[in-house]
N, C-alpha and C positions, 0 to 999 in steps of 0.2 A: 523416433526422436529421443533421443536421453539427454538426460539434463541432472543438478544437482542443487540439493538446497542448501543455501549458505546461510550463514546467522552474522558474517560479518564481511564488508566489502575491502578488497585490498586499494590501494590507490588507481590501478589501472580501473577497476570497475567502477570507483567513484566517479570517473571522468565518465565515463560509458552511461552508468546515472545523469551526468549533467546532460549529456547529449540525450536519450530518451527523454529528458522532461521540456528541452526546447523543440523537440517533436510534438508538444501538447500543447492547447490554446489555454489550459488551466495552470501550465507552468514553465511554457515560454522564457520568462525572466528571470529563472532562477538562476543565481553566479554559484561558481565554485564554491567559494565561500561561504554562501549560503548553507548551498547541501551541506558542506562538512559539519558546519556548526549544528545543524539538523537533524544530522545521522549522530552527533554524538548525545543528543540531547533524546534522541528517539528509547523508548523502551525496549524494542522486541523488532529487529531487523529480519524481514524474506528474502534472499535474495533465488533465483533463480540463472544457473550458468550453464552452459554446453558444455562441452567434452573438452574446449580449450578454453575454460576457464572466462568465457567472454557471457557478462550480464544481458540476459534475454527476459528477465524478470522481477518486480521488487512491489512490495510492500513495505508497512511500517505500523507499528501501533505505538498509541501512547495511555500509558494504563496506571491504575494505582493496584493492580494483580489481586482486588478483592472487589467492588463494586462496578467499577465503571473503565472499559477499555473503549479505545475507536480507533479505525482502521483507517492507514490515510494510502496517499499513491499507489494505488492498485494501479500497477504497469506491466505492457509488454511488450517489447520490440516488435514493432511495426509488421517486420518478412515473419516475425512467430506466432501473427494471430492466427484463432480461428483449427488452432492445433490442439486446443483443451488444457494450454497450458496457465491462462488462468483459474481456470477449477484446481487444478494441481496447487497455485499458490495461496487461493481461497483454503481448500485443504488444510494446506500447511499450517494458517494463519488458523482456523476455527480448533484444529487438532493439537495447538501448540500445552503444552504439558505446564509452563505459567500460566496459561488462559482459561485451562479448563473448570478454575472455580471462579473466574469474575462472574459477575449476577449479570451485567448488560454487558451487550458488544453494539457499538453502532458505528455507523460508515455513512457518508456524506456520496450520493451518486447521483450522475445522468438519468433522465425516465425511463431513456432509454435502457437503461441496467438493470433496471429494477427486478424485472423478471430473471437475470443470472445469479442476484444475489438472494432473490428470495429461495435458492435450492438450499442454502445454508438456514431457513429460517427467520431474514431480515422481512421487515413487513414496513409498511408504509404508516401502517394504522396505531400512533402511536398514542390516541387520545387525546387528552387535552396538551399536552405537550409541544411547544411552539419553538423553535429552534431562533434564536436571536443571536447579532451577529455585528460586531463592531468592527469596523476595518480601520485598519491606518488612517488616518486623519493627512488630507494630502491639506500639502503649506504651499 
């Protein structure tokens, strides 16, 4: 399988973004709109493409590139899993040449992850440290 890593999505692979993230129960409801406003507010874009330029992978961080980054939508097209091509974009993402002097990296996952993400070093055990979380306030 070859594949390449991009740091910016052209318009066709925006769409291809919208469509993998309504493949997911964590973000279903995202609109066009959304994404774009997203992708341009995002720090540090992965993307991951085939040989025809068609998105099979993506990440995102949002960082201040000295203390504190976090990694959000670790994705992969559906027919791609299970290929190693998330390690690849983990990779990409732990190895990126802005990243490599932030002090923390953290990422928001399933239990079920926990175990893929700790090859990078992520740990559960983070002390006293209590993750708090305001959501939209529905009207």
């Amino acid at each position: 399988m070859t594949y390449k890593i991009i740091a910016k999505l052209n318009e066709n692979q925006i769409l291809e973004l919208v469509e993998l993230y309504k493949n997911e129960f964590w973000s279903k409801n995202r609109t066009y709109q959304q994404v774009v406003k997203m992708l341009h507010a995002s720090d540090i874009i992965i993307g991951l493409v085939d040989d025809s330029e068609q998105l099979i992978g993506f990440t995102r961080v949002l960082t201040d590139f000295v203390y504190r980054a976090t990694i959000y939508d670790v994705i992969i097209k559906a027919n791609y899993r299970n290929m190693g091509l998330g390690t690849k974009l983990l990779d990409a993402v732990i190895n990126h040449s802005q990243l490599s002097a932030v002090e923390n990296v953290a990422l928001y996952c399933l239990p079920e992850m926990i175990q893929f993400y700790e090859r990078w070093g992520f740990t559960t055990n983070v002390g006293e440290i209590q993750l708090m979380y305001r959501g939209k306030p529905i009207i």
